[in-house]
LOPALO-990624 format. One record per residue: residue in one letter; x, y, z of N, C-alpha, C in turn; residue number from 1. Coordinates in Angstrom, 2 decimals. Layout:
<sites>
+----+---------+---------+---------+---------+---------+---------+---------+---------+---------+-----+
| aa |     nxx |     nyy |     nzz |    caxx |    cayy |    cazz |     cxx |     cyy |     czz |   i |
+----+---------+---------+---------+---------+---------+---------+---------+---------+---------+-----+
|  A |       X |       Y |       Z |       X |       Y |       Z |       X |       Y |       Z | NUM |
...
+----+---------+---------+---------+---------+---------+---------+---------+---------+---------+-----+
</sites>
This chain:
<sites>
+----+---------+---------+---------+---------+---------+---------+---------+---------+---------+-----+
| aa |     nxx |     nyy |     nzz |    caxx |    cayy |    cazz |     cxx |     cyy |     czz |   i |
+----+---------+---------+---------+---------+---------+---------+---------+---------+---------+-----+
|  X |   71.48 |  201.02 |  128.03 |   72.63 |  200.95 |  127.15 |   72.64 |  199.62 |  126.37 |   1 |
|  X |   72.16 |  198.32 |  127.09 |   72.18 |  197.19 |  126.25 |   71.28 |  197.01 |  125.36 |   2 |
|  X |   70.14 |  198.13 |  125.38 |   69.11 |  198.15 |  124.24 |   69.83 |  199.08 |  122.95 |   3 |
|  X |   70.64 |  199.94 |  123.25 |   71.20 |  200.61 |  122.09 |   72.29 |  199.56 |  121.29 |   4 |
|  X |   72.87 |  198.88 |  122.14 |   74.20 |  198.10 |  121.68 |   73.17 |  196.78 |  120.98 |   5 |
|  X |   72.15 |  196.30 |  121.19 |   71.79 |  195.36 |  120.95 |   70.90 |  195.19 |  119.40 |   6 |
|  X |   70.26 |  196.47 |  119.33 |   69.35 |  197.15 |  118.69 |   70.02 |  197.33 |  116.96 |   7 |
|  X |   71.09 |  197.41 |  117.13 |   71.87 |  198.07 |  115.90 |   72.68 |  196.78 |  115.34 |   8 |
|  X |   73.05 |  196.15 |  113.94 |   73.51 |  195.55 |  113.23 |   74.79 |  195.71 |  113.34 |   9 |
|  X |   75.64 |  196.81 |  113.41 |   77.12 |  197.05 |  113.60 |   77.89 |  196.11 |  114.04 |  10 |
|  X |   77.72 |  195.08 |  114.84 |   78.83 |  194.09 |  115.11 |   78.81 |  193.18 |  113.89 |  11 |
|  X |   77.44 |  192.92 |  113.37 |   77.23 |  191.55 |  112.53 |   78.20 |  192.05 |  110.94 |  12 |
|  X |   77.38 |  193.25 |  111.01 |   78.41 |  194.29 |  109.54 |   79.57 |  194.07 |  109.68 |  13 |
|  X |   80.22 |  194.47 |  110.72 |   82.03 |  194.90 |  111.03 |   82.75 |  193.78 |  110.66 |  14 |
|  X |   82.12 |  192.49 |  110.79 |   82.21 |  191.05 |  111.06 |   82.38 |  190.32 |  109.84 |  15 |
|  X |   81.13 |  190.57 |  109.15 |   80.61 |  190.43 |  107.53 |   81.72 |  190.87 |  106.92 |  16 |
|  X |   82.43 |  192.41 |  107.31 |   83.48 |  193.37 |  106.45 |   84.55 |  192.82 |  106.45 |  17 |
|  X |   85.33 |  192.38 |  107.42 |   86.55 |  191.77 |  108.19 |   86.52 |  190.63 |  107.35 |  18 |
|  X |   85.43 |  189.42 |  106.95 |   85.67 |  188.12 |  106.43 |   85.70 |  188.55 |  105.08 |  19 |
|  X |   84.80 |  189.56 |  104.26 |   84.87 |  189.52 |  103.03 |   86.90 |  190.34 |  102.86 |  20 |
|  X |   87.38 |  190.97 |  103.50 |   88.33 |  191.61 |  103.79 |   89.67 |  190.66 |  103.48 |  21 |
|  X |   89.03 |  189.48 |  104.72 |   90.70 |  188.46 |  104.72 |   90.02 |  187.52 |  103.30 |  22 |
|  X |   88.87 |  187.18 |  102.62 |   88.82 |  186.27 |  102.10 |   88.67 |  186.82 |  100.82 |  23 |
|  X |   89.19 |  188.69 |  100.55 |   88.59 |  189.15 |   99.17 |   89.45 |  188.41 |   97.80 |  24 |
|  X |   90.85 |  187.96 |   98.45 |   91.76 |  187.55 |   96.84 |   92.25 |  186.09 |   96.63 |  25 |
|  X |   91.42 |  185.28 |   97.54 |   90.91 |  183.95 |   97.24 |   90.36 |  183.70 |   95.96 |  26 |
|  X |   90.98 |  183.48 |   95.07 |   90.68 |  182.92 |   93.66 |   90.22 |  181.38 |   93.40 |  27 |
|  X |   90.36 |  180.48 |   94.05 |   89.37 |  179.59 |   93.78 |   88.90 |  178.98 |   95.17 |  28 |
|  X |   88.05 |  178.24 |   95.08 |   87.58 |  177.80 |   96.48 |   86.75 |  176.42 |   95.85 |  29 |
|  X |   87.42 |  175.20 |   96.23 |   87.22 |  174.15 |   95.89 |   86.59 |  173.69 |   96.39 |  30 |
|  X |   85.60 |  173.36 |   97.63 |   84.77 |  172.68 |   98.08 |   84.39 |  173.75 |   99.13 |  31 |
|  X |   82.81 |  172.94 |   99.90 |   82.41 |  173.53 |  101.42 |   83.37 |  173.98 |  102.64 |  32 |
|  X |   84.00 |  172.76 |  102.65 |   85.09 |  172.78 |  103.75 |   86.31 |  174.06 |  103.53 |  33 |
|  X |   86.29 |  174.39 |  102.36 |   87.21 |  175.07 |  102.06 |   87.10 |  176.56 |  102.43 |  34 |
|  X |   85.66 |  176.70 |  101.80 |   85.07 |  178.51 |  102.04 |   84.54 |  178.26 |  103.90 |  35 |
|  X |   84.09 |  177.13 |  104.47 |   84.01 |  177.15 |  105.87 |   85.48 |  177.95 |  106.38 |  36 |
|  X |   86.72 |  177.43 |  105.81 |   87.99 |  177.69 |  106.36 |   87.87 |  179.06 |  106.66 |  37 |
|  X |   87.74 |  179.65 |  105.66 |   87.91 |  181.17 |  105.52 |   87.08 |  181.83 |  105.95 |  38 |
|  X |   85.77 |  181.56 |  106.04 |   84.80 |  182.24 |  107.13 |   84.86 |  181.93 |  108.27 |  39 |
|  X |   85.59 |  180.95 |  108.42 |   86.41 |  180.93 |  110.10 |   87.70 |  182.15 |  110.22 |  40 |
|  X |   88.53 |  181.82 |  109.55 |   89.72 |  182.65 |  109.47 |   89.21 |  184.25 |  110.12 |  41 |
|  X |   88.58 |  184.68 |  108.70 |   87.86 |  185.62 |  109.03 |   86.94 |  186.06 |  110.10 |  42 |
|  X |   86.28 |  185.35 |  110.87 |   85.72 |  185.79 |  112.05 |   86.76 |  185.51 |  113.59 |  43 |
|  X |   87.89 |  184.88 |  113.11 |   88.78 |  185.12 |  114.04 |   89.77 |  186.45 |  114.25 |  44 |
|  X |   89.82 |  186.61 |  112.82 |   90.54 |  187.79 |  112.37 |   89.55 |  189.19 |  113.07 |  45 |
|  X |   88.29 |  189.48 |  113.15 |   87.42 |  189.75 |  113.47 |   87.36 |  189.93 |  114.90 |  46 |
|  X |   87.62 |  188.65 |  115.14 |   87.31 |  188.88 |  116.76 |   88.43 |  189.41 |  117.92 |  47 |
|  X |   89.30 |  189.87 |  117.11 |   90.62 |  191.09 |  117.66 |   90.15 |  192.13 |  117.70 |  48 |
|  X |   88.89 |  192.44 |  116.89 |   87.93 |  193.53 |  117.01 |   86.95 |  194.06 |  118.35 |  49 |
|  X |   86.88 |  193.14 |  118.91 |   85.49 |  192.68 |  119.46 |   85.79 |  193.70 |  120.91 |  50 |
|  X |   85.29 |  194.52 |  121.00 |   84.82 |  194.53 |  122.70 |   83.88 |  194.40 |  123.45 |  51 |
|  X |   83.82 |  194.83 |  124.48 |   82.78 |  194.55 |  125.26 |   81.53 |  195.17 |  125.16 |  52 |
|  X |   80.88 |  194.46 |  125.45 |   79.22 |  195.26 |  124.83 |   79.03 |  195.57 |  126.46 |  53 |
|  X |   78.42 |  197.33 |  125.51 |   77.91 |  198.13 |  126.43 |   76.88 |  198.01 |  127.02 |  54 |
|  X |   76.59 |  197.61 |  128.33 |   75.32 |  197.45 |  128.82 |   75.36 |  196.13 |  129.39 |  55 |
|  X |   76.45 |  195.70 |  129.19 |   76.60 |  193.50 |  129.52 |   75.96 |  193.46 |  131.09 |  56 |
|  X |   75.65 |  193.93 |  131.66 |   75.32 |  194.28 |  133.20 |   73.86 |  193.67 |  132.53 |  57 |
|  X |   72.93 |  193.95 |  132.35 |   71.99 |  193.53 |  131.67 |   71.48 |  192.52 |  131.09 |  58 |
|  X |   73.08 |  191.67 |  130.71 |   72.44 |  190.55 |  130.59 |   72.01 |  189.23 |  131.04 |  59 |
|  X |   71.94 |  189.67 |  131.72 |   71.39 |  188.53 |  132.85 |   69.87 |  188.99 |  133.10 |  60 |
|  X |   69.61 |  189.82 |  133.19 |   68.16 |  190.16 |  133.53 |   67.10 |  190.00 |  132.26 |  61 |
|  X |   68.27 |  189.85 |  130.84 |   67.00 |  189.83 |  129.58 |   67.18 |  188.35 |  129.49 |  62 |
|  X |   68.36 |  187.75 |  129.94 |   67.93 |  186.51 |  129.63 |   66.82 |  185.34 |  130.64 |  63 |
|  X |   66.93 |  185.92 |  132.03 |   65.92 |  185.93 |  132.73 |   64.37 |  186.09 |  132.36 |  64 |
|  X |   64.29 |  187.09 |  131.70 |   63.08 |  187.55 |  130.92 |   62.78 |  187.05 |  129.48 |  65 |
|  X |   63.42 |  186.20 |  128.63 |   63.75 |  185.97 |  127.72 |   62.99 |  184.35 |  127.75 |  66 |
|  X |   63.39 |  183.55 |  129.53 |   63.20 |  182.45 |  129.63 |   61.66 |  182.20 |  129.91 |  67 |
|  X |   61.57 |  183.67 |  131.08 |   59.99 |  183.63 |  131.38 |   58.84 |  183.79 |  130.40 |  68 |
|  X |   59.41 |  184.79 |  128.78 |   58.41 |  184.44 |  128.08 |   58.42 |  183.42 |  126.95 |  69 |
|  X |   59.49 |  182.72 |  127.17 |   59.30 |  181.43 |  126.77 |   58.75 |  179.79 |  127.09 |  70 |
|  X |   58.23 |  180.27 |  128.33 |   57.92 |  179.52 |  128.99 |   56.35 |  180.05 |  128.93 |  71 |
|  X |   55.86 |  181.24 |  129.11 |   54.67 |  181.62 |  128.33 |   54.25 |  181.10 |  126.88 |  72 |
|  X |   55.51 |  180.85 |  126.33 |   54.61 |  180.86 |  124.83 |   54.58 |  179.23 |  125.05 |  73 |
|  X |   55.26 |  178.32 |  125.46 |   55.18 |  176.88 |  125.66 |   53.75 |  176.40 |  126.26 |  74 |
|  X |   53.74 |  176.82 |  127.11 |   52.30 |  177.24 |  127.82 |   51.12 |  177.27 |  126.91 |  75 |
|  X |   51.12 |  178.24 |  126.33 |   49.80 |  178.87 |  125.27 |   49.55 |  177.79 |  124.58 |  76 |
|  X |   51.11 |  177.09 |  124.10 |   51.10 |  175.95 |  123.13 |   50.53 |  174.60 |  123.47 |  77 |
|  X |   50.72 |  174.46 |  124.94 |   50.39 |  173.42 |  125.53 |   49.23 |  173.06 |  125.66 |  78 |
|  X |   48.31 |  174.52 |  125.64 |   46.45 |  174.80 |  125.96 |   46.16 |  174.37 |  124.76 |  79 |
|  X |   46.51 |  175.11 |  124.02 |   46.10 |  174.87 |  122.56 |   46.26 |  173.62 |  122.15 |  80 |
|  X |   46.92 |  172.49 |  122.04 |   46.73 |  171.19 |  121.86 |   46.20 |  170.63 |  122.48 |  81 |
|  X |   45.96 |  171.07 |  124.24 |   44.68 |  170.10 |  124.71 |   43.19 |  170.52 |  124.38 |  82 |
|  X |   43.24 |  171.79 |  123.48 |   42.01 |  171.68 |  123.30 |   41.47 |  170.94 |  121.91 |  83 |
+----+---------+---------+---------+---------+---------+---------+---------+---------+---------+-----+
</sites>
């Protein structure tokens, strides 16, 4: 189940939708700090959305696995410069 929930863009979209949503009739936006505001706003607004991902049981075991092949690729990297 955490490969289906994980696999698919749908949270990042819903997310994307929600900020362009609260920030569509913003008529000017004067600096960085300003449009930061609102893409905050908006992903708070957003995150009233949010539930629980299906499959969260899981995550602990990919991030487990996640570490071990990162520690593989550090490795490879490590050979490779001593040679």
């Amino acid at each position: 189940m955490l490969e289906r929930t994980l696999s698919t863009t749908n949270a990042i979209e819903n997310m994307n939708d929600t900020i362009r949503r609260v920030s569509k009739r913003v008529k000017l936006l004067r600096d960085g700090d300003m449009v930061k505001r609102w893409v905050a706003n908006g992903i708070l607004e957003a995150q009233r959305g949010f539930r629980r991902i299906k499959g969260y049981t899981g995550l602990l075991t990919l991030a487990a696995e996640l570490r071990k092949h990162a520690e593989r690729i550090d490795r490879v990297d490590s050979e490779r410069k001593a040679a």
